[in-house]
C-alpha positions as CSV (number, residue, x, y, z in Angstrom):
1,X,-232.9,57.2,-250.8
2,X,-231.3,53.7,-249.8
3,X,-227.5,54.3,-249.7
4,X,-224.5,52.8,-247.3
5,X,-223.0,54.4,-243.9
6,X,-219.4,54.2,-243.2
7,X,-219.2,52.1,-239.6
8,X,-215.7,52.7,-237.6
9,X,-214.7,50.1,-235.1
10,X,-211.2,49.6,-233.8
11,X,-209.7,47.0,-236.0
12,X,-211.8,48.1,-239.1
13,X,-214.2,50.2,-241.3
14,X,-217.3,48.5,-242.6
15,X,-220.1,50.0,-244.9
16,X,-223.9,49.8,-243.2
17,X,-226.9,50.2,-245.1
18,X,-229.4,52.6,-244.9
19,X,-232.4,54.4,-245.8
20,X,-232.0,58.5,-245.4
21,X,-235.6,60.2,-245.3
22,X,-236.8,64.0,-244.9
23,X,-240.0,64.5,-243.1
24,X,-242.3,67.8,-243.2
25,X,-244.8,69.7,-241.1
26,X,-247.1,72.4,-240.4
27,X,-248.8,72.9,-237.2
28,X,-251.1,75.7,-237.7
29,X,-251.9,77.9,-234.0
30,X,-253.9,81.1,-233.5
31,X,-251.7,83.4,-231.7
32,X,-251.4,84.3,-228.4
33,X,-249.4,87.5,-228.1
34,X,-249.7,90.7,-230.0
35,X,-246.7,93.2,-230.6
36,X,-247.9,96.7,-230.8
37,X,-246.1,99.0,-231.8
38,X,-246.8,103.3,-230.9
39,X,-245.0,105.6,-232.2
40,X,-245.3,109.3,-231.0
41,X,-243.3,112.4,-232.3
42,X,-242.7,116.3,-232.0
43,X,-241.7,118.8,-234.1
44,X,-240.4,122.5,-232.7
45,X,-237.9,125.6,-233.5
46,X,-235.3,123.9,-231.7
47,X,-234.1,120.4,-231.2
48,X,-234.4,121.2,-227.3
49,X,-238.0,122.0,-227.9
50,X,-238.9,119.2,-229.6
51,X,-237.2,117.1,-227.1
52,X,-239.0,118.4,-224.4
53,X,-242.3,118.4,-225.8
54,X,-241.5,114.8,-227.2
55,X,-240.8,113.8,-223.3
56,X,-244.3,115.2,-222.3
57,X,-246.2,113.4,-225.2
58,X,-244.4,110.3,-224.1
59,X,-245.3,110.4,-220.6
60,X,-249.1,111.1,-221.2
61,X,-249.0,107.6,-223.9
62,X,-246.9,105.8,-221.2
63,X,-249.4,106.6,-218.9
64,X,-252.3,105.5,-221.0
65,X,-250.6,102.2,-221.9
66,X,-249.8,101.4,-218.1
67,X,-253.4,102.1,-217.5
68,X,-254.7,99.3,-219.6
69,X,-252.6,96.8,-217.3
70,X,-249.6,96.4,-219.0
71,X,-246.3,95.2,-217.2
72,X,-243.1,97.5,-217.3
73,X,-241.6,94.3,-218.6
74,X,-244.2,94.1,-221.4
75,X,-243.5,97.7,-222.5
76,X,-240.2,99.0,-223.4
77,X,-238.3,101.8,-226.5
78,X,-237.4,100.2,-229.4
79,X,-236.0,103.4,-231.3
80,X,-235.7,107.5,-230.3
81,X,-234.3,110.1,-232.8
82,X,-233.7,114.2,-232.4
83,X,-232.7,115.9,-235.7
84,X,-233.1,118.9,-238.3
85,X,-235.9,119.0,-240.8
86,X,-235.0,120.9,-243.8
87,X,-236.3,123.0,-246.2
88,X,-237.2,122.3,-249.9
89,X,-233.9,122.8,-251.2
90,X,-232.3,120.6,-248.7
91,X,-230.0,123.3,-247.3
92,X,-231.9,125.3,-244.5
93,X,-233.0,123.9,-241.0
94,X,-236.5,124.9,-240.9
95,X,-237.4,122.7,-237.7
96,X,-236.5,120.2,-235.7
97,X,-238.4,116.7,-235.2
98,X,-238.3,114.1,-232.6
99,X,-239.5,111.2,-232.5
100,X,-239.7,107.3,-230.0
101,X,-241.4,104.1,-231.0
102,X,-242.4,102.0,-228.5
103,X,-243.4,98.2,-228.2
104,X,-246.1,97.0,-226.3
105,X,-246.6,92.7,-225.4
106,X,-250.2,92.6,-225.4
107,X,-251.5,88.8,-224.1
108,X,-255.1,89.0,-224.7
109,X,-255.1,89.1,-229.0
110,X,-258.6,89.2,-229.1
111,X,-258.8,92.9,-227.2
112,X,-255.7,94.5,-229.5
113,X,-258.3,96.8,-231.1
114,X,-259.4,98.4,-228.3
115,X,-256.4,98.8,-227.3
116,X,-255.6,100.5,-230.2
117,X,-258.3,103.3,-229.6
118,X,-256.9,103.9,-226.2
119,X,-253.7,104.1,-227.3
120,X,-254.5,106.8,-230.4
121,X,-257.4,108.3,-229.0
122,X,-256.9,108.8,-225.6
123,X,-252.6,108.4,-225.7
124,X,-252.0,110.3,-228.5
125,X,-249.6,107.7,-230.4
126,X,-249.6,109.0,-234.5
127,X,-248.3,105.9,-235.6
128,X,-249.3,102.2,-234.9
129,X,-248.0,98.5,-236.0
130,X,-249.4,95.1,-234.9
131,X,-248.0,91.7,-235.0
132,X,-248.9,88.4,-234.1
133,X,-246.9,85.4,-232.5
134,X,-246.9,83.1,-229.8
135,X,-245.9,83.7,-226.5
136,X,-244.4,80.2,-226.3
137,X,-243.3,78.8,-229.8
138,X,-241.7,75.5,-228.4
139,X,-244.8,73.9,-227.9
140,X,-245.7,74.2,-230.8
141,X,-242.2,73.5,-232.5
142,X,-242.2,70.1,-230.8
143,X,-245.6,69.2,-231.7
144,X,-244.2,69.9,-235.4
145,X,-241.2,68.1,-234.8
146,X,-242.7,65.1,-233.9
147,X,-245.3,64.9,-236.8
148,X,-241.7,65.6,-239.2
149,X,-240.4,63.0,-237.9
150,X,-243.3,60.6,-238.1
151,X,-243.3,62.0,-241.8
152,X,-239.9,60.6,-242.4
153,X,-240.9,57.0,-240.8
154,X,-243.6,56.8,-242.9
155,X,-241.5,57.8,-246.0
156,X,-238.9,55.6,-244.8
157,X,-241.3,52.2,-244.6
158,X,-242.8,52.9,-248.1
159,X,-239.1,53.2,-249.8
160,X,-237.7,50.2,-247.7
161,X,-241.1,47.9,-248.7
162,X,-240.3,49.0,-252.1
163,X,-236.9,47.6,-251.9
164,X,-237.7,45.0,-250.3
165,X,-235.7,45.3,-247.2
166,X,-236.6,45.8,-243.2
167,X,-236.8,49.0,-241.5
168,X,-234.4,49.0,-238.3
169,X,-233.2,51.1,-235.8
170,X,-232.9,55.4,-236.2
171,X,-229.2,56.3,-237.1
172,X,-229.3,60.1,-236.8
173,X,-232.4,62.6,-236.7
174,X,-231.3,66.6,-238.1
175,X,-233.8,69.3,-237.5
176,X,-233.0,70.9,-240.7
177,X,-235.3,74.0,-240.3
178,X,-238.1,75.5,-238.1
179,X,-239.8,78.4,-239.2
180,X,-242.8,80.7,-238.1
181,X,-244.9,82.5,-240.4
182,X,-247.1,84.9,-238.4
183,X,-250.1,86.8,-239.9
184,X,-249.3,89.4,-242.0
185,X,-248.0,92.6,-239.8
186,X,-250.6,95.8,-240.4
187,X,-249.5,99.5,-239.8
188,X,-252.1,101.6,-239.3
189,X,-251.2,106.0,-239.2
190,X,-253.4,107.6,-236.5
191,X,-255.8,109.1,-239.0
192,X,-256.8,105.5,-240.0
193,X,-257.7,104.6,-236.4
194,X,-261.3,104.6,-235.0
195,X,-263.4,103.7,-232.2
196,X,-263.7,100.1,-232.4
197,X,-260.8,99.0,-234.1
198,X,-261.5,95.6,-235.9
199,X,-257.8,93.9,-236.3
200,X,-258.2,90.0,-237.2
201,X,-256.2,87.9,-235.7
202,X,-255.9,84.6,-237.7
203,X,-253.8,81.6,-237.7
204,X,-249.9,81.4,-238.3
205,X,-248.4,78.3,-239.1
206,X,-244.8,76.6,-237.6
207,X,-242.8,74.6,-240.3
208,X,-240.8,72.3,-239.4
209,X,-238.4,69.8,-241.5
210,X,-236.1,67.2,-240.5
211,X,-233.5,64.5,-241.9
212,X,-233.9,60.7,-240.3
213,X,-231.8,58.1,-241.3
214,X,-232.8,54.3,-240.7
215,X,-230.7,51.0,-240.6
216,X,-231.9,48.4,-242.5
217,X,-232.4,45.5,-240.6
C-alpha cells in the first residue's frame, strides 16, 4: 500500500510518502519442555476421610515425582477440591470425594513416557495430561520476528519497483501478533497407561506478524 504520512515540524505540517507493508512468519521448533499434568483423588464416608486419605496418596506420588529428579520449583498444585458426592436423585450425600492436580516441568521431552509409567504405575496418579512448549520462547520469537520483518522489506521493494519509486528509510515497525501453537495436548485416564508409554513429541510452530512502514526516497 503506497499512501502519505502526516510530518509535524514547528512552523508547519507536511504530508510524506510512504509504503506501509505487513510481513509473516513461522519458525517451526521441536519443544523442549513438557507439562505433565497428575491428578490423584479419594473418595470416603466423610469429607475428613477423604482428605486424609487424599493427603497420604499425595505424598506417596510426590514422592515418586521427586524421585525422578524433579526440582520443587518444577513441581507445584494447580487445583484441590473436598465435597459431597450424591446419590441418583441428586438429594442424598452418599460419599465424599477429594481430589489435587498437580503440574510437573519435565525438561527432557524425549523421556515424558517413562515418566508417565512411574508416575501411574509406581505413584498412583489416576489421571494424566501432557503438553508441549518451549522452555524459552523468545529465541524463537525473535528469530520469527526478524524473518516478518524481512517479509515486509521484501514486500515493500516489489510494490515500490512497481510504482516506480525508491525504497528509503523504516518509519515505524508494529509487532502486530506472536502466537504459539504447541502440539496438540493428550489426556490419558490411568487405565490407558502402560509400561512404555509412547507419547510423540513433534514440532510446534511460533507465528509472528508485523506492520513496517518505509519512506520513499
Amino acid at each position: 500500500m503506497l499512501f502519505t504520512v502526516p510530518s509535524a515540524t514547528t512552523s508547519s505540517t507536511t504530508i510524506d510518502p510512504a509504503v506501509l507493508t505487513s510481513g509473516d512468519a513461522i519458525v517451526s521448533k521441536k519443544p523442549d519442555l513438557a507439562i505433565v499434568g497428575a491428578g490423584i483423588e479419594s473418595q470416603q464416608s466423610t469429607a475428613a476421610a477423604a482428605q486424609s486419605d487424599l493427603a497420604s496418596k499425595t505424598a506417596k506420588l510426590v514422592g515418586r515425582i521427586k524421585a525422578l529428579g524433579v526440582a520443587d520449583k518444577d513441581l507445584g498444585t494447580t487445583g484441590y477440591w473436598v465435597g459431597p458426592v450424591y446419590s441418583s436423585t441428586g438429594q442424598t450425600i452418599t460419599a465424599y470425594r477429594a481430589s489435587q492436580q498437580l503440574q510437573i516441568k519435565w525438561h527432557n521431552v524425549d523421556t515424558v513416557g517413562k515418566t508417565l509409567d512411574a508416575i501411574v504405575q509406581e505413584g498412583g496418579a489416576t489421571n494424566i495430561s501432557v503438553s508441549f512448549g518451549l522452555a524459552d520462547p523468545k529465541t524463537a520469537q525473535a528469530e520469527a520476528r526478524s524473518l516478518a520483518i524481512a517479509d515486509a522489506r521484501s514486500k515493500a521493494q516489489a510494490m515500490a519497483s512497481a510504482a516506480g519509486v525508491k525504497l528509503g528509510q523504516v518509519i515505524r515497525i508494529s509487532d502486530l501478533s506472536t502466537a504459539s501453537r504447541p502440539p496438540m495436548p493428550l489426556s490419558f485416564g490411568a487405565a490407558a497407561i502402560r509400561q512404555d508409554t509412547q507419547v510423540p513429541v513433534g514440532q510446534m510452530d511460533v507465528q509472528v506478524t508485523v506492520e513496517v512502514d518505509f519512506a520513499i526516497a
